[in-house]
C-alpha positions as CSV (number, residue, x, y, z in Angstrom):
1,X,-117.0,-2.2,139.1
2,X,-115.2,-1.3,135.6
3,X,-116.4,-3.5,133.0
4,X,-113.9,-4.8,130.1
5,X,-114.8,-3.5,127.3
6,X,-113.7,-6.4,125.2
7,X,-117.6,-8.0,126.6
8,X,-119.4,-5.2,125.6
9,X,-121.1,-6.1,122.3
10,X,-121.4,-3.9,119.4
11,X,-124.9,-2.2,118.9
12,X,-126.7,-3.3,116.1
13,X,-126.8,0.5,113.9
14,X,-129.2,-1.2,111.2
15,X,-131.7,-0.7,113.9
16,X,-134.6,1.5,114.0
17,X,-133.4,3.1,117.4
18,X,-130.4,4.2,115.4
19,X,-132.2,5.9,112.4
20,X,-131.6,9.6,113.5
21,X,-128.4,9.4,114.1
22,X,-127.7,7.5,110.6
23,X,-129.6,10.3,108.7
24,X,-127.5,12.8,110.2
25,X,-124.4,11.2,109.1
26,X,-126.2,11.3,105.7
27,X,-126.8,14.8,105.6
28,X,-123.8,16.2,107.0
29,X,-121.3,17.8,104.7
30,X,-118.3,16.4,106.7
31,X,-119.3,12.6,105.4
32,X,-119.7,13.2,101.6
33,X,-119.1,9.5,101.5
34,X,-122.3,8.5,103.3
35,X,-124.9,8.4,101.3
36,X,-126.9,5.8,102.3
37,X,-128.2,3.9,105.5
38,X,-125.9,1.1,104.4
39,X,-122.6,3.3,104.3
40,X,-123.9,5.5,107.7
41,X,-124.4,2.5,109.8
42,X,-121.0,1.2,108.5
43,X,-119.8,4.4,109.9
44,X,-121.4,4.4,113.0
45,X,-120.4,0.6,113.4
46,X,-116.3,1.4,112.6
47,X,-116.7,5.0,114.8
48,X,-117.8,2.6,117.9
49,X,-114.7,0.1,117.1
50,X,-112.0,2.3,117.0
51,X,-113.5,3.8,120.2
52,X,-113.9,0.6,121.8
53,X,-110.3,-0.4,120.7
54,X,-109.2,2.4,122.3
55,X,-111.1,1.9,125.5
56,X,-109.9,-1.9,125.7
57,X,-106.2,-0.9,125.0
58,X,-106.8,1.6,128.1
59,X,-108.2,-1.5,130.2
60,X,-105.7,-3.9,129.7
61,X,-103.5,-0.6,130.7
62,X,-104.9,-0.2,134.1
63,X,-105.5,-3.5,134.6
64,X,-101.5,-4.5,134.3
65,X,-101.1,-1.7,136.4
66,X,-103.3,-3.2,139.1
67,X,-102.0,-6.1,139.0
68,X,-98.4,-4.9,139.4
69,X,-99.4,-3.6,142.1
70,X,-101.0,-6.2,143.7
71,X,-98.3,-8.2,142.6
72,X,-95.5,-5.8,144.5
73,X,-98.0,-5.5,147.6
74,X,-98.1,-9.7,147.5
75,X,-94.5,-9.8,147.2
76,X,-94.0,-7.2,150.3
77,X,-96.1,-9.2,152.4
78,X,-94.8,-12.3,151.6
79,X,-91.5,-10.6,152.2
80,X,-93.0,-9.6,155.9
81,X,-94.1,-13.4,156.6
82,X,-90.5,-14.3,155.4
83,X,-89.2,-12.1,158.0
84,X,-91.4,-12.4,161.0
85,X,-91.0,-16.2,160.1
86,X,-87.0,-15.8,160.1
87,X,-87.1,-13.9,163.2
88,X,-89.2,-17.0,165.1
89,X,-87.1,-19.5,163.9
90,X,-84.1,-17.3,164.9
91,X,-85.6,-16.7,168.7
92,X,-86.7,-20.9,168.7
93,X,-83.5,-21.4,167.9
94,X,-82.1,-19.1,170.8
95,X,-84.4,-20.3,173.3
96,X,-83.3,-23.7,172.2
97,X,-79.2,-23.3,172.2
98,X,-80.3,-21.4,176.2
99,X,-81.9,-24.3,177.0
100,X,-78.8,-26.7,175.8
101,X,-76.4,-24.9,177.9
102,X,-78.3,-25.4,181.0
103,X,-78.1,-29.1,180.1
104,X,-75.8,-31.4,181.0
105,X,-73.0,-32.3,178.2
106,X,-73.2,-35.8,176.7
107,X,-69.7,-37.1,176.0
108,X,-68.6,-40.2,174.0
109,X,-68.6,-43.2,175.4
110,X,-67.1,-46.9,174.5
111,X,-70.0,-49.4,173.9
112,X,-69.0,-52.4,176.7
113,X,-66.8,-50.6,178.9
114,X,-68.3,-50.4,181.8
115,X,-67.1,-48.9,185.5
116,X,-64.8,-50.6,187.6
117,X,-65.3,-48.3,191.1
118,X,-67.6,-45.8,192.0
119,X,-65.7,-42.2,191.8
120,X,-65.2,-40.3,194.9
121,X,-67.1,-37.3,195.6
122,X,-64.5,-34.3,196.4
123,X,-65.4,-32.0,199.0
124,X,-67.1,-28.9,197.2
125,X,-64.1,-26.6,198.6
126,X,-61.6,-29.0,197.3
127,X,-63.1,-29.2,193.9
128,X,-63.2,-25.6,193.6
129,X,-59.6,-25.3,194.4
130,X,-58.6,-28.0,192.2
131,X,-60.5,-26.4,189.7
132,X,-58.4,-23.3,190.4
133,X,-55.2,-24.8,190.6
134,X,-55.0,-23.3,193.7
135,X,-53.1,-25.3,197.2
136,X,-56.0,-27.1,199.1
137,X,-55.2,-29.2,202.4
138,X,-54.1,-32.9,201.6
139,X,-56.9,-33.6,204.5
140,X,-59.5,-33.0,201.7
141,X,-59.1,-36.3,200.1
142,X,-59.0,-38.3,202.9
143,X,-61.9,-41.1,203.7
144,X,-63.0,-38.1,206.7
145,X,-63.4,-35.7,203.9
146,X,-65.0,-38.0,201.5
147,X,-67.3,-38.9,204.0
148,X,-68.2,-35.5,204.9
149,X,-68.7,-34.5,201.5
150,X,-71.2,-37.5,200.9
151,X,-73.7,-37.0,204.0
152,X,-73.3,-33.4,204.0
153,X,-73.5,-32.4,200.3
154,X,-77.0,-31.2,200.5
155,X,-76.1,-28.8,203.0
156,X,-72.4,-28.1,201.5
157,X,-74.0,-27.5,198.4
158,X,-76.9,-24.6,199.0
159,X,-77.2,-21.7,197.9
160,X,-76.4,-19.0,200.7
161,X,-75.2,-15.6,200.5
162,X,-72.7,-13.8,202.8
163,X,-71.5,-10.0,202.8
164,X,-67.6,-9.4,201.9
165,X,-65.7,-6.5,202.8
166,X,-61.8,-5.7,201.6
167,X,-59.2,-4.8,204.5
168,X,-58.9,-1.4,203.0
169,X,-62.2,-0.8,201.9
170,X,-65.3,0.2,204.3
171,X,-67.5,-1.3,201.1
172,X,-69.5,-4.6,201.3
173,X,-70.4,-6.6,198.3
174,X,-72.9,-9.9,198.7
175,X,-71.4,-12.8,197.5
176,X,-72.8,-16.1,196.7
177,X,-71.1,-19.2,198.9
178,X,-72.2,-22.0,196.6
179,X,-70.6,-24.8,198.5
180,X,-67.3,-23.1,198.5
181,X,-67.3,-23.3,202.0
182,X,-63.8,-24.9,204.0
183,X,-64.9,-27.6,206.4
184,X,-64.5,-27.1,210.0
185,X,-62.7,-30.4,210.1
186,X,-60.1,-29.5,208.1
187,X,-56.0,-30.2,209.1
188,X,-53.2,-28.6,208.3
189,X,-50.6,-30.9,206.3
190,X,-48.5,-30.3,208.8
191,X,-51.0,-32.2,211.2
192,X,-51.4,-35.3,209.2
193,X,-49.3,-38.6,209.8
194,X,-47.9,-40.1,207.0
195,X,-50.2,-42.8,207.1
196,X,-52.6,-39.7,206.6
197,X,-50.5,-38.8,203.9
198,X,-50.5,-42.3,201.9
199,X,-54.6,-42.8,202.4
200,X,-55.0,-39.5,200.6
201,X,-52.3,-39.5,198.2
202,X,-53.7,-41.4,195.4
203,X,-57.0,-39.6,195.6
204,X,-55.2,-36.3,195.1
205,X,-53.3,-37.3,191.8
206,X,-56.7,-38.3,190.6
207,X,-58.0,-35.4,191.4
208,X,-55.3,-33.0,189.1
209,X,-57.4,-33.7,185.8
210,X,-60.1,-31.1,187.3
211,X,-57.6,-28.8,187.0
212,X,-56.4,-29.9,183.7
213,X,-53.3,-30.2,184.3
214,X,-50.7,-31.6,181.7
215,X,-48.9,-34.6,182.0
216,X,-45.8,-33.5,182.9
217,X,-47.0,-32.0,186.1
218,X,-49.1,-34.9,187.0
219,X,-46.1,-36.9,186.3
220,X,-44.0,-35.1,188.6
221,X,-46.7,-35.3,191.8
222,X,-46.7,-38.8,191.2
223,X,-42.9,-39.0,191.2
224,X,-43.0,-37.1,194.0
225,X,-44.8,-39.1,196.3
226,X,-43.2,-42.2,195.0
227,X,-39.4,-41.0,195.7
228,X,-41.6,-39.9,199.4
229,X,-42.2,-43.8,199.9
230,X,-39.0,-45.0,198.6
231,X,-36.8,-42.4,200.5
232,X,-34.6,-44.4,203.2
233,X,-35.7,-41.7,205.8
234,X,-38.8,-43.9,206.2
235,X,-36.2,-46.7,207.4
236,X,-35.3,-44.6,210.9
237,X,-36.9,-44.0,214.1
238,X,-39.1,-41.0,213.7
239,X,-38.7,-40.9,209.9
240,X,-42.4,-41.4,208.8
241,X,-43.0,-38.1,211.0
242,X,-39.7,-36.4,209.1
243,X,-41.3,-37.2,205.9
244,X,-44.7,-35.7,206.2
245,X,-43.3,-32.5,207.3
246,X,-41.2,-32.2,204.2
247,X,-44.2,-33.6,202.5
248,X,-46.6,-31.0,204.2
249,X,-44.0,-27.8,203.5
250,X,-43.0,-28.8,200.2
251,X,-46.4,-29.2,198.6
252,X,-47.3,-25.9,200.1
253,X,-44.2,-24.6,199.0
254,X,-44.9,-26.0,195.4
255,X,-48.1,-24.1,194.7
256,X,-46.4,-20.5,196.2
257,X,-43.7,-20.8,194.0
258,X,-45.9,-21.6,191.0
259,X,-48.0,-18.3,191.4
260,X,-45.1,-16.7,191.5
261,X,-44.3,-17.8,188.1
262,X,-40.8,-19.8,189.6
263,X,-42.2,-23.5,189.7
264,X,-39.6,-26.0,190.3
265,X,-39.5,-30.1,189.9
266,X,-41.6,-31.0,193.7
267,X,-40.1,-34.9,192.6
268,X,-36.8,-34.2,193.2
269,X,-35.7,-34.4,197.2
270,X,-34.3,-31.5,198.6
271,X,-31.8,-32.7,200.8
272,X,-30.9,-29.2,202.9
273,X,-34.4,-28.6,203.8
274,X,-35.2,-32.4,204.7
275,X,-32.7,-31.8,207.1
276,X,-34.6,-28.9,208.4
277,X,-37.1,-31.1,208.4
278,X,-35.3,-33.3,211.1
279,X,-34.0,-30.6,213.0
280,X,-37.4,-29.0,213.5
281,X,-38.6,-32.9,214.4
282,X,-35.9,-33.3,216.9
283,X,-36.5,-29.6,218.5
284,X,-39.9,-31.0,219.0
285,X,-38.9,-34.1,220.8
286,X,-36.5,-32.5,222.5
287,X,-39.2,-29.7,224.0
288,X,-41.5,-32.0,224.9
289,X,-39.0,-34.5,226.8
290,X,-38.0,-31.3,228.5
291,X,-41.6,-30.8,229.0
292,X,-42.3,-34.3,230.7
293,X,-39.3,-34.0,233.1
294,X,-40.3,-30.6,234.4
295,X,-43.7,-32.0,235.1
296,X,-42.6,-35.2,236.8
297,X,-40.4,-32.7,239.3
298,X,-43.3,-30.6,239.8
299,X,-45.3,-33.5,240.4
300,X,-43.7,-36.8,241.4
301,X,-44.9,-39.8,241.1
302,X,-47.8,-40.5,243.3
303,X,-48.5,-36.8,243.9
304,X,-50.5,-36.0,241.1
């Protein structure tokens, strides 16, 4: 270990141990000026000095230089911590903004405002198409549907796989059915009375803010199925069965049109094809009176 110089005492030169090299001082010709022991220990005493100065000025050197470096190694490793600390924080911080998003939102709420009805539970198909904006069967918000969807949700809602294919590929691709299955129940609008229609109504307008729609359109399938209820069709024999076939084909025809970028105003009545409407009713009746007569000549009465 280097010791400073600055603790290292100066020798005593008066000393008997230090008489040789005080005569030689005396009797060299280079140190005319020493003459004496006095003088030659002086010079041995200010010879040591300068030296030691010298020495101590070279300590202090080094010794600033050491601590530099020590200094600069400190300041790298803190500067490593720094980092390897940044770069936890940074991953806690990930892992913790993952975890969030697997969470479920918390939204603002009114303090006192409580719940007035329990909401219905769409069918997983229907809320996926609603989602969508895509045309799903009025049937899916009827109390059948809702039903269905409440005993079967476990079931509706599990995680199975299927393989796809395209119709002009020969390739298959897995694809996960996560409740996006159609229920086997399902009718056709076309199928559904208009007593179907009216239980299911109002659960399908409350059903458009999953697909966030604006106002305007809500507006307008609201309008639409109260200018339905008002319409004086309802008023005639046979109308309530007119209605929901303009209802059904309207509706469907509503959601075509849209994806084909020419939506129109489903409120207002189209008066040509409600009269197709009746027509195609009429044909019907007509058809199956034609239907009953044949029968009761094949098979009169008490020949069954």
């Amino acid at each position: 270990m280097e010791i400073d110089p600055s603790l290292i005492p100066c020798p005593n030169f008066d000393s008997p141990g230090f008489a040789s090299l005080r005569n030689a001082l005396i009797i060299d010709p280079n140190t005319p000026n020493v003459t004496t022991n006095e003088e030659a220990s002086q010079k041995l005493k200010e010879a040591w000095e300068a030296d030691n100065q010298a020495q101590r000025l070279d300590y202090q050197t080094r010794a600033q230089e050491r601590e530099e470096q020590e200094n600069e190694v400190q300041r790298q490793r803190e500067a490593e911590d720094k980092l390897k600390e940044d770069e936890l924080k940074k991953r806690d911080l990930e892992l913790a903004q993952e975890k969030e998003k697997k969470r479920v939102p918390l939204y603002d709420f009114q303090l006192g405002q409580g719940l007035s009805s329990l909401p219905l539970l769409l069918h997983p198909y229907a809320q996926k198409k609603m989602a969508n904006r895509d045309y799903v069967e009025l049937w899916y918000f009827t109390p059948e549907a809702f039903k269905e969807a409440d005993h079967n949700r476990s079931t509706a809602e599990s995680n199975r796989f299927e393989l796809a294919s395209s119709d002009d590929s020969q390739a298959f691709t897995l694809l996960g059915t996560h409740s996006t299955r159609p229920s086997s129940k399902v009718k056709p609008d076309e199928d559904l009375s208009w007593a179907d229609v009216q239980r299911a109504k109002s659960a399908f307008l409350g059903a458009l803010p999953t697909g966030g729609y604006p106002a305007k359109f809500v507006q307008m399938f609201a309008s639409f199925y109260a200018n339905l209820d008002m319409h004086a069709e309802l008023r005639k024999v046979g109308g309530d069965r007119v209605i929901a076939l303009y209802h059904a084909k309207m509706r469907r025809a509503w959601f075509m049109e849209n994806k084909q970028q020419r939506p129109f105003d489903l409120a207002v009545i189209a008066n040509e094809i409600l009269q197709e409407c009746r027509d195609e009713i009429r044909d019907l009746d007509h058809k199956k009176a034609l239907k009953g007569k044949h029968l009761k000549h094949v098979f009169p009465t008490g020949q069954h």
